[in-house]
C-alpha positions as CSV (number, residue, x, y, z in Angstrom):
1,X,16.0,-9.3,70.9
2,X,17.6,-10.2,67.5
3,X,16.1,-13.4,65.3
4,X,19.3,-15.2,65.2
5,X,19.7,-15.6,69.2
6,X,16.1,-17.0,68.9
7,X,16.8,-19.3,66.1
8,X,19.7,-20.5,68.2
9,X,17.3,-21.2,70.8
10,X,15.3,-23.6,68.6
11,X,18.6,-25.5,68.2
12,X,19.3,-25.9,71.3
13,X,15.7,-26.6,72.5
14,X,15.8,-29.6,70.0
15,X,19.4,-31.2,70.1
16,X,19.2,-30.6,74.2
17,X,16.1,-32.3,74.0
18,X,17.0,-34.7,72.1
19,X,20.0,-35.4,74.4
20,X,17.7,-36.2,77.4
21,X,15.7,-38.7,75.2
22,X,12.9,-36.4,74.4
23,X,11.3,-36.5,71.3
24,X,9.6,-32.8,70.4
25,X,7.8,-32.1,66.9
26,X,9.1,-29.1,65.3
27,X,5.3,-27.3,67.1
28,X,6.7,-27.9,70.5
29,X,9.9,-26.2,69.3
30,X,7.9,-23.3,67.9
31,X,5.9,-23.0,70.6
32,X,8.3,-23.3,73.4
33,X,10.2,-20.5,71.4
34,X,6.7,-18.2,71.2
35,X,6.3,-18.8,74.9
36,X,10.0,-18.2,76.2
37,X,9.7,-14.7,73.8
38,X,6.8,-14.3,76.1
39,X,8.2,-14.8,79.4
40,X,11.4,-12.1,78.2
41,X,8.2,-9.0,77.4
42,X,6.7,-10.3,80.9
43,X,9.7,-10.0,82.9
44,X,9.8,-6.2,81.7
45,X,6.4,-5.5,83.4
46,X,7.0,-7.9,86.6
47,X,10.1,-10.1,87.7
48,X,9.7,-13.6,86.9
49,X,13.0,-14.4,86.1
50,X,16.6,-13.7,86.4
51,X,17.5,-15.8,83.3
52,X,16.6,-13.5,80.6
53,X,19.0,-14.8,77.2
54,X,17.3,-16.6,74.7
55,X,20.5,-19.5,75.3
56,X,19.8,-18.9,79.4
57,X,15.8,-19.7,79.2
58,X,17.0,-22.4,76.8
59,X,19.1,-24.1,79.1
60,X,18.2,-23.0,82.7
61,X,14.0,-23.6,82.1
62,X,13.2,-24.9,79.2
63,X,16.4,-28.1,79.3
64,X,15.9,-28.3,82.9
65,X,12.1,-28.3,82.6
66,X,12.1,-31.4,79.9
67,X,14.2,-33.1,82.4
68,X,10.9,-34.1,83.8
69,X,9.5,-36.4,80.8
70,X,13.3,-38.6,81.2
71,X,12.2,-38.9,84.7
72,X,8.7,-40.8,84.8
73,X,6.1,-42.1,82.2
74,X,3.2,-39.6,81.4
75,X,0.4,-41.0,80.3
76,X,-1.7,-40.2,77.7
77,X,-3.8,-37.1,79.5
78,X,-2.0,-37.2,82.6
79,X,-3.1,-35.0,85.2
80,X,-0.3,-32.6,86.0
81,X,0.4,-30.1,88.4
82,X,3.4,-27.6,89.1
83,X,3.3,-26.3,92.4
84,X,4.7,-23.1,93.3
85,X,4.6,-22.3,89.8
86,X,6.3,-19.0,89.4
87,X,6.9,-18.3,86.0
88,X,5.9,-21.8,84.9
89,X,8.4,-23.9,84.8
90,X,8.2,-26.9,84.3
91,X,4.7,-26.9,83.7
92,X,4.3,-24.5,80.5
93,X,7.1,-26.3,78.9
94,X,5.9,-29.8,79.8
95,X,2.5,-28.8,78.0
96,X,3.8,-27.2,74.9
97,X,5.7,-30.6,74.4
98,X,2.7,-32.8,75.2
99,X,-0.9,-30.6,75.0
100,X,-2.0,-34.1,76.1
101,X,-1.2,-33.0,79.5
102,X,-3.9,-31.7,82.0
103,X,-2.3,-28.9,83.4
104,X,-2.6,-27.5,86.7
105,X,0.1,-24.1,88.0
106,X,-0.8,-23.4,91.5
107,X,1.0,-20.1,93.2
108,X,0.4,-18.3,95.8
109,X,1.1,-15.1,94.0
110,X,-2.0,-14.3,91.9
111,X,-0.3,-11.8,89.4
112,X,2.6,-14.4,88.4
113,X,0.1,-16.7,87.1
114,X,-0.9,-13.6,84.8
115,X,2.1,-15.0,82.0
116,X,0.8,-18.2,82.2
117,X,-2.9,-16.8,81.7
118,X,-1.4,-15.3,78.6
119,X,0.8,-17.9,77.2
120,X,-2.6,-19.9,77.8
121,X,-4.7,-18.0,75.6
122,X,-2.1,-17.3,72.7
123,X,-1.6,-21.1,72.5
124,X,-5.2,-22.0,73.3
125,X,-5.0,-24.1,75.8
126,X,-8.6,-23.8,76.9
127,X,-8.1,-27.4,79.6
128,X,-5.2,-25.5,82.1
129,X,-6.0,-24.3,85.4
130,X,-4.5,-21.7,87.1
131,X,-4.7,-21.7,90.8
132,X,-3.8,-19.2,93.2
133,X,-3.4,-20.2,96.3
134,X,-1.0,-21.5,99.1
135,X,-0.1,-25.3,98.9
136,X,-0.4,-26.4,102.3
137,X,-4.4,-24.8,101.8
138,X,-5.4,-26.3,98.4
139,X,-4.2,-29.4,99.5
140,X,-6.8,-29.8,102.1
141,X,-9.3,-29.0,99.9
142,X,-11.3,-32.2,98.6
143,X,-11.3,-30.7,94.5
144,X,-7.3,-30.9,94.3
145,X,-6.3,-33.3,97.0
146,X,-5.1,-36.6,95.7
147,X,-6.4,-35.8,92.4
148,X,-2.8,-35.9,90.3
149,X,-1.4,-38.2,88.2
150,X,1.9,-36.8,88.9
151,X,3.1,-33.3,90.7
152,X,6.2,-31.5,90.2
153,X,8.2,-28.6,91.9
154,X,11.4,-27.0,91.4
155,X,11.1,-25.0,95.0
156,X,13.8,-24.4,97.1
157,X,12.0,-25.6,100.6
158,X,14.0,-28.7,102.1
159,X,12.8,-32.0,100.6
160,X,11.0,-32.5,104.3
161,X,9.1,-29.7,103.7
162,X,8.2,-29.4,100.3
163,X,7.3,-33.5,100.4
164,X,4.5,-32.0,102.7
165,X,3.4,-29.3,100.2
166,X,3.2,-31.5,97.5
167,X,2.8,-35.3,98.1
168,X,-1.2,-34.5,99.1
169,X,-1.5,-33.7,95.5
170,X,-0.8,-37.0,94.4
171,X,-3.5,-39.2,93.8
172,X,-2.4,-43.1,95.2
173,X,-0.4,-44.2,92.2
174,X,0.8,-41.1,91.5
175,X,4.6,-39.8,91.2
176,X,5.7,-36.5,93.1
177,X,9.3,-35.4,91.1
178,X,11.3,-33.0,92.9
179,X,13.8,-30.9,90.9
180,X,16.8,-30.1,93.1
181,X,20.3,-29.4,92.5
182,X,23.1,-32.1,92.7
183,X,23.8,-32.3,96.3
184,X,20.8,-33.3,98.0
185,X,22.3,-36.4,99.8
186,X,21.7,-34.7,103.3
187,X,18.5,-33.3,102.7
188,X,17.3,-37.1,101.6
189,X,18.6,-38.4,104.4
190,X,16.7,-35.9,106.8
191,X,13.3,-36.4,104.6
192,X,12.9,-40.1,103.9
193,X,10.7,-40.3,107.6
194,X,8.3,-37.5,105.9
195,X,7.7,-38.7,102.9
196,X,6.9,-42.5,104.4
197,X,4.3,-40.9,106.7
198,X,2.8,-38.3,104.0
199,X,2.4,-42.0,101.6
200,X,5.4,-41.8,99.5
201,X,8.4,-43.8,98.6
202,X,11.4,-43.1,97.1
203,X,11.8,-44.9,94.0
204,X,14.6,-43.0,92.3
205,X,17.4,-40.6,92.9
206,X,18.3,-39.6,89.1
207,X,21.2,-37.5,88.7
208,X,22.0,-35.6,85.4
209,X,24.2,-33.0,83.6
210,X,22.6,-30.5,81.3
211,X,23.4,-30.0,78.1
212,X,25.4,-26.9,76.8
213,X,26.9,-26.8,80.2
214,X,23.7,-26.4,82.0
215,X,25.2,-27.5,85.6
216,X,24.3,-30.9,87.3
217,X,20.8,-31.3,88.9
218,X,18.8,-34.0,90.2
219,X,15.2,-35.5,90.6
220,X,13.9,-37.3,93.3
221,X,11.3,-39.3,91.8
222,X,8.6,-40.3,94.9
223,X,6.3,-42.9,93.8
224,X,2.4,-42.3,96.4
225,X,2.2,-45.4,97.5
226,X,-1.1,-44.6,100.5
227,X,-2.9,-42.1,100.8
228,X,-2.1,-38.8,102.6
229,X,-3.2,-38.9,106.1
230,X,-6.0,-36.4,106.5
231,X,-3.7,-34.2,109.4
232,X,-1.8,-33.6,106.3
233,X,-0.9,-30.6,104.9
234,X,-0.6,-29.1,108.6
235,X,-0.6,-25.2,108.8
236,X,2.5,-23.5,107.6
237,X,3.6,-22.2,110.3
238,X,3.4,-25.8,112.0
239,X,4.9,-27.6,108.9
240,X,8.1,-24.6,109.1
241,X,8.2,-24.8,112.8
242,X,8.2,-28.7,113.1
243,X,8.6,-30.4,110.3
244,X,8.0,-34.3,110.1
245,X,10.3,-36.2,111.3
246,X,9.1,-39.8,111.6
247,X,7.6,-39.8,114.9
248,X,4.2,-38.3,114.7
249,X,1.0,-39.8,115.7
């Protein structure tokens, strides 16, 4: 792919950055740019992603991925983990723009988290974990349960369900940020019983455009108020089948 739609990448890395009120130093730029080259060689050996223009990744991953930082305070070292990490978005982005970050990508798909291995190495970030394995599992298990400063996903599972997958995560204190599209209204509505009992409130609904015509999306930002109770994750089949709905015991 030719330099100059790469070099328009960097500009619209930084000004769309910039836009949401995050700062990046001219590293982050380079190395969000090294990684997203990355991600296009990848997606020639395995599919990862359907956005495969330098402009695309800009917008559609890396844009949508900053998001996060507008969303919530990190702080410094922050324990951070992307579940259902796919191609690693947010949570390769997130760390090229603050390496303070301790990064976690869980996915249940071991050979996805093959990119992120790489991208690891290349940038040497010797402090991220990969993790493969199902959420509603590692969430039971006492080394990654309640043991983030903040969790994020961009999965498509109903906000009922993927609070379950991912509010365990969260260590009491902690923030859970869902990244959904603009009409989530109903889905809210529908979840607000799960995430009380799984130890979350909502604290924010943010809405936002963006930039370079990106499309409108929003974050629920879920603030872990209690701990998870310990029935929590249940089995997927049992959190598909019957999800939470404000009147367990």
């Amino acid at each position: 792919m030719n330099r100059t739609a790469w070099d328009r990448f960097e500009r619209i890395v930084a000004e769309g950055a910039e836009s949401l009120g995050v700062a990046l130093s001219s590293q982050a730029v380079l190395d969000i740019r090294w990684l997203s080259e990355r991600l296009v060689e990848w997606n020639t050996r395995m599919n990862l992603t359907a956005v495969v223009s330098p402009e695309g990744i800009a917008v559609k991953h890396v844009l949508d991925s900053l998001s996060c930082l507008g969303a919530c305070r990190f702080p410094q070292g922050a324990s951070f983990i992307d579940v259902g990490a796919g191609a690693g978005f947010p949570g390769l982005v997130l760390k090229a723009a603050r390496p303070d970050i301790r990064l976690t990508l869980l996915d249940s798909t071991k050979k996805k988290l093959a990119y992120a291995a790489d991208v690891a190495e290349g940038l040497g970030w010797a402090d991220m974990e990969l993790l493969a394995a199902r959420a509603e599992e590692a969430g039971r298990d006492p080394a990654w349960r309640e043991r983030y400063d903040i969790v994020a996903a961009r999965a498509v599972a109903a906000m009922r369900i993927l609070s379950e997958f991912c509010l365990p995560f969260a260590k009491p204190g902690g923030v859970f940020l869902a990244m959904k599209g603009p009409d989530v209204c109903v889905e809210m509505s529908h979840a607000s019983s799960a995430i009380g009992v799984l130890g979350g409130d909502v604290a924010e609904h943010r809405r936002y455009s963006l930039p370079y015509d990106g499309g409108e999306r929003s974050i629920i930002v879920i603030r872990k108020s209690r701990p998870t109770p310990a029935q929590y994750p249940r089995l997927f089949r049992d959190i598909k089948r019957k999800p939470i709905d404000g009147n367990e015991t």
